[in-house]
N, C-alpha and C positions, 0 to 999 in steps of 0.2 A: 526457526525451524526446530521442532521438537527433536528428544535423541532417538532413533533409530526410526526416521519418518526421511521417507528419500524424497528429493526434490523432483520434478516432471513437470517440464515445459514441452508441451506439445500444440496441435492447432487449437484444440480445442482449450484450453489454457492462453492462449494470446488470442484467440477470438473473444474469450468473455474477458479479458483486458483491456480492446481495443473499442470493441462493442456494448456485450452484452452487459457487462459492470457497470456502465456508465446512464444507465436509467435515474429518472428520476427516484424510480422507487428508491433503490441503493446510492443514492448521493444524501437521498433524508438518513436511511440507515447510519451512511456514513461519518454523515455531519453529525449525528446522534450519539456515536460511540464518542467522538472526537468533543466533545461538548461533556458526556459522561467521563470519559478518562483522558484528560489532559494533561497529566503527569504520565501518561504511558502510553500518550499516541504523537508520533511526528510527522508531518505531513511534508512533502517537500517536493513543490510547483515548478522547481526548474533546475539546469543540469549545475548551476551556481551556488544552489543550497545542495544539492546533493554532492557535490563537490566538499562543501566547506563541514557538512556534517561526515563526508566519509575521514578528512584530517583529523574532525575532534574523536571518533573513536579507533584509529591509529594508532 
């Protein structure tokens, strides 16, 4: 999160989370950025990587 940029979770933020994000158009985007910067992107598929990544920056 940038500095002085407030965070907002609303519906329409967990609907294009749940839903609307998950097109294929934006899974190529995403695979895209993730393939371009793999030094500065982490991807984390389940609550056991996100676990074991939230210890190493602790």
């Amino acid at each position: 999160m940038a500095e002085d940029c407030n965070e907002k979770f609303d519906f329409e933020f967990m609907k294009w989370i749940l839903l609307d994000g998950r097109s294929n158009k934006y899974v190529k985007q995403y695979k895209a950025v993730i393939k371009k910067y793999p030094d500065k992107t982490i991807v984390i598929k389940n609550q056991k990587q996100l676990n074991h990544y939230m210890k190493q920056i602790n």
